[in-house]
C-alpha positions in Angstrom: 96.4 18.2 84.5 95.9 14.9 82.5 99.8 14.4 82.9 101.2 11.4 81.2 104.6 11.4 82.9 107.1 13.5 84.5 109.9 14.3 82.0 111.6 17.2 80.9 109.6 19.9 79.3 109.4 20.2 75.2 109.0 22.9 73.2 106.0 23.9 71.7 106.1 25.1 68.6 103.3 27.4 67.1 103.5 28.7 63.5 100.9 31.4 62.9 101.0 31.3 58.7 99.1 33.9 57.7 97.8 33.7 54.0 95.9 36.3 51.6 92.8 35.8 50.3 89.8 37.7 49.1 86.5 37.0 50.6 84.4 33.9 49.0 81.3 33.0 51.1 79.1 30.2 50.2 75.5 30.9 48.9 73.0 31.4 51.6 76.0 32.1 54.3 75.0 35.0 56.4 77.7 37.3 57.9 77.4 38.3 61.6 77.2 41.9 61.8 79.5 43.9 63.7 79.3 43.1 67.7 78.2 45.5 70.4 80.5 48.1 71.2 80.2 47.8 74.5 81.1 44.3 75.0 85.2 45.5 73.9 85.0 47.4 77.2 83.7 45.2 79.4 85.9 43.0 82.0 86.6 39.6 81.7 85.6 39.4 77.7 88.1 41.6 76.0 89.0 39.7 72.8 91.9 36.6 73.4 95.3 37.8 73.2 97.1 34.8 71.5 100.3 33.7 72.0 103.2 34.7 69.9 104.1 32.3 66.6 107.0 30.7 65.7 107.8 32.2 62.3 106.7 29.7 59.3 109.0 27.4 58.1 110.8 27.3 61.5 112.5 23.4 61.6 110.3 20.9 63.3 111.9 18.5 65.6 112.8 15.1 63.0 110.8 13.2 66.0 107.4 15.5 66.2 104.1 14.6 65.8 102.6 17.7 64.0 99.1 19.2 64.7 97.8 21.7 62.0 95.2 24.0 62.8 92.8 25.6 60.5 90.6 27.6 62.8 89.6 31.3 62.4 91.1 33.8 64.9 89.8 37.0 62.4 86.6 37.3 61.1 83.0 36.3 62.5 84.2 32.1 62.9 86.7 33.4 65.6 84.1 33.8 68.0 83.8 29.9 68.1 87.1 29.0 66.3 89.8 31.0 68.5 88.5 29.8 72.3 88.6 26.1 71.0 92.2 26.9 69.4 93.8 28.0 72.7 92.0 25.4 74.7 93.6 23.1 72.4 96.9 24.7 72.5 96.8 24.4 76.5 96.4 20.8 76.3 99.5 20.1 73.9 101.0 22.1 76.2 100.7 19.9 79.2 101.3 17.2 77.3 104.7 18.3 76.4 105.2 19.5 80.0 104.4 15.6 80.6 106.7 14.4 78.0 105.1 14.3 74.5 102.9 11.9 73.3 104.6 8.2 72.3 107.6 10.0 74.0 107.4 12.3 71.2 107.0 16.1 71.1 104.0 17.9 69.4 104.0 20.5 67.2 100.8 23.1 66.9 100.8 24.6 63.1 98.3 26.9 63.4 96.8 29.0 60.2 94.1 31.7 60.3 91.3 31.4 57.8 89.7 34.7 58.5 86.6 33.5 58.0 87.3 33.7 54.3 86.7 30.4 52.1 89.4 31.5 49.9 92.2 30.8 52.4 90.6 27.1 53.1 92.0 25.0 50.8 95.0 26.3 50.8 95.8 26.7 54.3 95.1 22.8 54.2 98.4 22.5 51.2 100.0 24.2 53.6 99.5 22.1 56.3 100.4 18.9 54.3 103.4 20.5 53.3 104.0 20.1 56.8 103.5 16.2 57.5 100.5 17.0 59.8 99.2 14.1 62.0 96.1 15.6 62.8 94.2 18.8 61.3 92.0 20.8 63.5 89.2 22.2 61.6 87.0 25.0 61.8 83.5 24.8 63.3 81.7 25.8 60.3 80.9 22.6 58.0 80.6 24.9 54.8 84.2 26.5 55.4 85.5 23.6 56.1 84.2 21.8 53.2 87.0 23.1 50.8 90.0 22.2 53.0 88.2 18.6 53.9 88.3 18.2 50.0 91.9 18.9 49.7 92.9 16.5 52.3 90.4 13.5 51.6 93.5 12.1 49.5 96.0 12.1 52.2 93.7 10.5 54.8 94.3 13.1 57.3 92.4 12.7 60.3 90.2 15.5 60.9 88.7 16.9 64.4 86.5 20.2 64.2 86.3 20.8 68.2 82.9 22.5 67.5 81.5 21.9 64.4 77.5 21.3 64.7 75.8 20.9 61.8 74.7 17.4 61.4 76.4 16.9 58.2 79.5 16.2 60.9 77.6 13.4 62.7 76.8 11.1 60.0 80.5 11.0 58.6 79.1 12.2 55.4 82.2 14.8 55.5 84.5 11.7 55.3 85.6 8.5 57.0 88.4 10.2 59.1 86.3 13.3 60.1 85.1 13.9 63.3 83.6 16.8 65.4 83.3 17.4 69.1 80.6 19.8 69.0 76.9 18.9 69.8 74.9 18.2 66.8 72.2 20.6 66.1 69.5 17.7 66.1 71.1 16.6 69.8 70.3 20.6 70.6 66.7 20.7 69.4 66.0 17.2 70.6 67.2 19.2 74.7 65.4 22.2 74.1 62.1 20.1 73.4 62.7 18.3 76.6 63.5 21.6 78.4 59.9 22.9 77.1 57.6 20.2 77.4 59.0 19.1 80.9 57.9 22.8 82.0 54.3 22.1 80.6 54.4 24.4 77.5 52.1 23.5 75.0 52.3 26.8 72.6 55.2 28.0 71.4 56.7 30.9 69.5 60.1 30.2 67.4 62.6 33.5 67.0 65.7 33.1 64.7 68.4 35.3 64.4 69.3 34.7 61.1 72.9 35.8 61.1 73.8 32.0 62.7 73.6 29.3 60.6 73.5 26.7 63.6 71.2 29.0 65.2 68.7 28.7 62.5 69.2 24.7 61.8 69.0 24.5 65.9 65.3 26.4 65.2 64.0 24.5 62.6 64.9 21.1 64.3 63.1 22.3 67.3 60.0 23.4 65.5 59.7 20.2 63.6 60.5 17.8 67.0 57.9 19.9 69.2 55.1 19.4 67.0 55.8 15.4 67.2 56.0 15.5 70.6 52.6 17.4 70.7 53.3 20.8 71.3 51.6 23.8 69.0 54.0 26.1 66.9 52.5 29.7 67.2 54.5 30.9 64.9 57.7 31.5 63.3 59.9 34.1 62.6 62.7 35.5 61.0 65.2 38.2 61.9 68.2 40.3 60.3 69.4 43.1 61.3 69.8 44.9 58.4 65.8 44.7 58.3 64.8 46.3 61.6 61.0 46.1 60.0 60.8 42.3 60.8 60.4 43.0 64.4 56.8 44.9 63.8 55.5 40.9 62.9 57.5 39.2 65.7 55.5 41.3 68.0 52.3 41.3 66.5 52.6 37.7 66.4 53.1 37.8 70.3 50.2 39.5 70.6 47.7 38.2 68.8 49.1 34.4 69.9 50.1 34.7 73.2 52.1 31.5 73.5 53.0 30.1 76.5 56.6 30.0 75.8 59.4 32.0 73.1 62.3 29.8 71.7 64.6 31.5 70.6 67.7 30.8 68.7 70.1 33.6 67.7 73.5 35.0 68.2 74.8 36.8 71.7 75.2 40.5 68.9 71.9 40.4 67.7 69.7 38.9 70.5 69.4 42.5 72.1 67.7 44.0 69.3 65.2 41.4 69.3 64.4 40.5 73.0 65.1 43.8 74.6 61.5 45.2 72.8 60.3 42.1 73.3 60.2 42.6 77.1 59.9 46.3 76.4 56.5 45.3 74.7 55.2 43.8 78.1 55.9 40.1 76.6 57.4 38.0 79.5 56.9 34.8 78.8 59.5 32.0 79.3 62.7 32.0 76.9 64.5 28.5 76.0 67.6 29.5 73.6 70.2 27.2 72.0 73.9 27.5 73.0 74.5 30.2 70.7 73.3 32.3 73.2 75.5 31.3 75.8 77.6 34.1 77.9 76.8 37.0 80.0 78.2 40.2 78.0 74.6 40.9 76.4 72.3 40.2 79.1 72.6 44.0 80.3 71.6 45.2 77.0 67.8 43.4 77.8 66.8 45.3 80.4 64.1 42.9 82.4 65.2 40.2 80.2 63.4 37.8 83.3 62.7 34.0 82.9 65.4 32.6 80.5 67.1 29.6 80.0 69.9 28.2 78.0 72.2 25.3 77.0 75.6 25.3 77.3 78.9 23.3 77.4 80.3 24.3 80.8 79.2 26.7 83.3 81.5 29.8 83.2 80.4 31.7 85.4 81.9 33.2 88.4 79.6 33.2 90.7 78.1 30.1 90.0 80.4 27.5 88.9 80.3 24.4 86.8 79.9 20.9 89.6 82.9 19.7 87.2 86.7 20.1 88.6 88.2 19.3 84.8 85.7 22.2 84.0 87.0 24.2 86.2 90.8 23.6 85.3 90.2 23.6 81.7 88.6 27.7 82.5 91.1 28.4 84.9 94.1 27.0 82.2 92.2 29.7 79.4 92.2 32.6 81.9 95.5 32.1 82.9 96.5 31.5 79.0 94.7 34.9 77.7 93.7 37.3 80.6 90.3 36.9 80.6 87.4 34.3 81.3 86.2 32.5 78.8 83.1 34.0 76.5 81.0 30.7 76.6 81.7 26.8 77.7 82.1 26.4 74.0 85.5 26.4 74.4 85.9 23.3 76.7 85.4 21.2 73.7 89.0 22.2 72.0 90.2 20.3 75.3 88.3 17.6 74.6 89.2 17.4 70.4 92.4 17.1 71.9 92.3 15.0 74.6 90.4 12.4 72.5 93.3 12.3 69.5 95.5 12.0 72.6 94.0 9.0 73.9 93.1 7.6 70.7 96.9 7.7 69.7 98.2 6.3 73.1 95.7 3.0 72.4 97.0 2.8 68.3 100.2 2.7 69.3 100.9 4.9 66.4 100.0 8.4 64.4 98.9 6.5 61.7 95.3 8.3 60.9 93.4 4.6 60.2 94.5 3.3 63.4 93.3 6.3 65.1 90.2 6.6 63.3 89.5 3.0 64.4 89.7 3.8 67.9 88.1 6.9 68.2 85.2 5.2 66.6 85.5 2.7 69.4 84.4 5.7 71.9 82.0 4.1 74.3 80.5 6.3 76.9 84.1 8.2 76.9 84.7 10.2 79.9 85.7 13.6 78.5 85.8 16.9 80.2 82.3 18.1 78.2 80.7 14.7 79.2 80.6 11.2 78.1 81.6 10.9 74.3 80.0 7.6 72.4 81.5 8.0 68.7 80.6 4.5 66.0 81.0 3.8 62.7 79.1 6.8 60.6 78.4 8.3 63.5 81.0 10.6 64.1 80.1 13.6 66.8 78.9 13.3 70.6 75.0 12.6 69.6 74.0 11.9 73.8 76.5 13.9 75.3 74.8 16.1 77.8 74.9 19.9 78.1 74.9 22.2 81.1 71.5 24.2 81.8 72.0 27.9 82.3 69.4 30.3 83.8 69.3 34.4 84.4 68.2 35.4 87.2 68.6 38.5 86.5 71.0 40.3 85.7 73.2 37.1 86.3 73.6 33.6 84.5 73.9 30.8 86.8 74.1 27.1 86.9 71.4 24.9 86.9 71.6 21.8 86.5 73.4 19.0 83.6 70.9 17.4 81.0 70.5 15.0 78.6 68.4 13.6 75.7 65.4 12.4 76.8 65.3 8.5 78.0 63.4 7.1 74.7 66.5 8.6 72.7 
């Protein structure tokens, strides 16, 4: 897959450093709460097994291009952090398998950030201290914020494979920082398109306040419907430690009746929300974000009946993503960890990769300007998520499309690929 060459194969190396830290979260971060118990027993989403580390400090080859990694494999982050991380790690190694990149061999450094800001900045010293080439960041702008900071001096390039808060796209984070996630705008901007093209006129807006793109995703949406014409019927707000905020979200139901529910949570915490919803005798359509994107929970909404969602790639086994690199790229994680991916989130590690791979090739060199320079030359880039279009100060995949998923219950399936409308 994507070979470059047949050559001998080279060693990857992969140093897991793992460093102490207390936890240090950012005002107005909310902490996912713990995930549903059943999902740890269920087939095909067991939690990824990853691949044994080379101890820290083992030599690096004099020649190797070094990738660090700063990505969360403990802690909430890892739900979005670790699948990107060994979808990465699959690509470098095909690449090596190919025979390195510049005919050089890379190098994954990889250190966990358990979700803690604490660990941030100083996993990103560490890195330096290794010469890296490239640092992958975590998805979550605020956490990364800290290690960005330490490394703005060195002009590191930076790729978060999934960061989506918009703060990403304008290159606001720095010059040399780039995402491969879809911005939270691009998301609100589809799931306007996917309500008004189905007539809704009304709307109700549910957040599950426990996601931080889940509730920038919402309040983009609410603000872009209302321009495009459509009527908010309300909004509300949901934690789980405060099981008394469903009472309004159902009175507001009733005495509303919107056409449509948007909804725009995590895949823990939608159950306690939609399943007495439905229970409630409430069935009206449900457009949700990619947040909500996997399978595991849809049993836990019993009669959870018309619902649609965006995703990255279709995962699903039964009804499969059009895409062949999609399908590699999922086959390559399953045969990597044992199990099917959780979401198509994952597909954009790949891609982060892939994109620093062919940004490099066209330099010529490492040398982070050079490849900065012509990642921002992206036009219409054929990745394995979709077409990538990066410029100056605009630095994540604004058009790229995103995969429609529907339930027919009690399955997900494929539905069709879709992009921002035309006048966009």
């Amino acid at each position: 897959m994507n070979a470059l060459g047949a050559r001998p194969v080279l060693l990857v190396a992969v140093a897991l450093l793992v460093l102490s830290g207390c936890g240090l979260f950012s005002e107005g971060t909310v902490i996912s709460p713990a995930p549903i118990t059943e999902e740890e027993h269920q087939a095909d989403v067991q939690s990824t097994p990853f691949p044994t580390a080379t101890p820290a400090g083992a030599p690096l080859p004099a020649d190797a291009i070094v990738i660090g990694a700063l990505l969360a494999t403990t802690g909430f982050l890892a739900d979005y952090d670790e699948p990107a991380l060994v979808a990465a790690r699959n690509r470098i190694d095909a690449l090596n398998e190919a025979g390195g990149l510049l005919g050089r061999p890379v190098v994954l450094r990889h250190i966990d950030s358990h979700t803690e800001l604490s660990i941030m900045r100083n996993g990103a010293e560490q890195l330096l201290l290794d010469g890296v080439d490239l640092m992958l960041m975590t998805c979550d702008a605020a956490y990364a914020g800290p290690a960005i900071d330490a490394l703005e001096s060195s002009g590191t390039l930076v790729i978060s494979p999934c960061g989506t808060d918009d703060l990403w796209t304008s290159g606001e984070l720095g010059d040399r920082v780039f995402t491969f996630g879809t911005p939270v705008s691009t998301e609100a901007e589809m799931l306007v398109s996917l309500a008004t093209e189905r007539g809704f006129a009304t709307a109700m807006v549910i957040i599950d306040q426990t996601s931080t793109e889940a509730v920038a995703v919402c309040e983009a949406f609410r603000q872009r419907f209302e321009e495009a014409g459509g009527q908010i019927a309300g909004l509300h707000r949901y934690q789980p430690t405060d099981p008394g905020l469903l009472d309004p979200i159902l009175l507001g139901l009733g005495s509303t009746n919107p056409e449509a529910i948007v909804f725009c949570g995590t895949r823990l915490v939608a159950p306690e929300i939609l399943a007495p919803v439905r229970a409630a005798g409430f069935n009206q359509p449900i457009v949700a974000n990619s947040t909500m994107d996997g399978d595991h929970w849809i049993g836990h909404v019993p009669g959870v009946g018309d619902f649609t969602m965006l995703s990255y790639a279709s995962i699903y086994t039964d009804s499969p993503d059009p895409s062949h690199a999609v399908r590699e790229v999922l086959a390559d994680y399953l045969d990597t960890t044992g199990h099917r991916a959780r979401d198509g989130r994952m597909i954009t590690g790949h891609d982060a990769m892939e994109a620093y791979i062919r940004a490099v090739e066209r330099a010529g060199t490492t040398d982070p300007g050079p490849v900065a320079t012509q990642l921002e030359r992206f036009d219409g880039e054929d990745l394995v998520a979709g077409p990538v279009t990066f410029a100056s100060g605009v630095h994540a995949p604004i058009g790229r499309p995103m995969r429609v998923i529907t339930i027919q219950d009690p399955y997900a399936q494929y539905e069709r690929i879709v992009g921002l409308p035309a006048a966009q």
